[in-house]
Structures are given as C-alpha cells and as structure tokens.
C-alpha positions as CSV (number, residue, x, y, z in Angstrom):
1,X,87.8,109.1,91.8
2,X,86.7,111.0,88.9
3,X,89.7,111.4,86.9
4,X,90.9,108.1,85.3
5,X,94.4,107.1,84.2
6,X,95.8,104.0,82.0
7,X,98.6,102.0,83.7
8,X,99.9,99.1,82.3
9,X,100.6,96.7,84.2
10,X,101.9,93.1,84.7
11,X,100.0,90.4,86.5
12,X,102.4,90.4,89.1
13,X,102.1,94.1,89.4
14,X,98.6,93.8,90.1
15,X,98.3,91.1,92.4
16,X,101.4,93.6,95.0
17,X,98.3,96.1,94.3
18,X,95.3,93.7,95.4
19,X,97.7,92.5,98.3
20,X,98.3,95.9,99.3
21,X,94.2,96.9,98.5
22,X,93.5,94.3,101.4
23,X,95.5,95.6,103.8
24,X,94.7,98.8,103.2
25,X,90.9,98.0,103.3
26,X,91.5,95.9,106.6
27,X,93.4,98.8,108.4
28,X,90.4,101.2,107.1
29,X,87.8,98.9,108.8
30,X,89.8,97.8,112.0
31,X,90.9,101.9,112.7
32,X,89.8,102.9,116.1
33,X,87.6,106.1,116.3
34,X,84.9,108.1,117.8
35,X,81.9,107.1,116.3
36,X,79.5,109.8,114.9
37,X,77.4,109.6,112.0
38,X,79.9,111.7,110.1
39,X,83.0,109.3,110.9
40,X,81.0,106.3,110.2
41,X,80.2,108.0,106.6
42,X,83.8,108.8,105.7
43,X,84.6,105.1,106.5
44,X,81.8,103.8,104.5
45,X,83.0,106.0,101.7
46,X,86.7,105.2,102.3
47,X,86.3,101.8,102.2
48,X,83.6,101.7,99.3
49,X,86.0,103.5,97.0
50,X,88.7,100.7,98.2
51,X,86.2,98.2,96.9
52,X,85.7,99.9,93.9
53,X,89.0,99.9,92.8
54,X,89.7,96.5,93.7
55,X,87.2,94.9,91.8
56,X,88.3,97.4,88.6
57,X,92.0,95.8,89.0
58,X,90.3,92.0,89.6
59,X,88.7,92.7,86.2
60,X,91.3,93.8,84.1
61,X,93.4,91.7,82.2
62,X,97.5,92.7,82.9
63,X,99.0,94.1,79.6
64,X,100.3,92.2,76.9
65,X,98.0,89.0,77.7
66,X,94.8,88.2,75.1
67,X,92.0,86.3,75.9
68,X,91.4,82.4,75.9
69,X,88.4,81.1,73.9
C-alpha cells in the first residue's frame, strides 16, 4: 500500500467499508491451506495490511463533519 488516494466519504460509506473490512479479515484468517512458512507469511501480511487500513478508516472523520470541542 504505497500509493495513497483521497476519497471522501460519508459516515455511512465508511461503516459498509469497516463491515466489509471484517469480513474480509475473518475470511483471510478462517481460509484453509497448506501450512508452510511462506503461506503463513502471506497471511500475516494479508491480514496486517487489512488491519492497517481499518484502523486508517476508524480514524478518519467522514467528509463534511468538524470536530466537537
């Protein structure tokens, strides 16, 4: 995930995308496969890029809302 884009979005937008980050991440971590060190490091990194972008989108604050003091 190098390259970065700006999406605006509303909050209901980003709550279909955290619903659909949570299935996503739970059919990464329930999918059957051979076990090797190389596997098991694809899924680590698969799922920690999941992660990643789920706790970007939990953090940002939909368009056209402000801050409450």
């Amino acid at each position: 995930m190098s390259e970065t884009m700006s999406v605006g979005l509303t909050e209901e937008q980003r709550e279909i995308l955290l619903k659909g980050l949570r299935f996503v991440r739970s059919a990464v971590a329930l999918e059957v496969y051979d076990s090797t060190p190389e596997t098991d490091a694809q899924r680590s990194s698969k799922l920690k890029e999941i992660r990643q972008l789920a706790e970007y989108l939990e953090g940002v604050r939909p368009a056209g809302t402000t801050a409450r003091v």
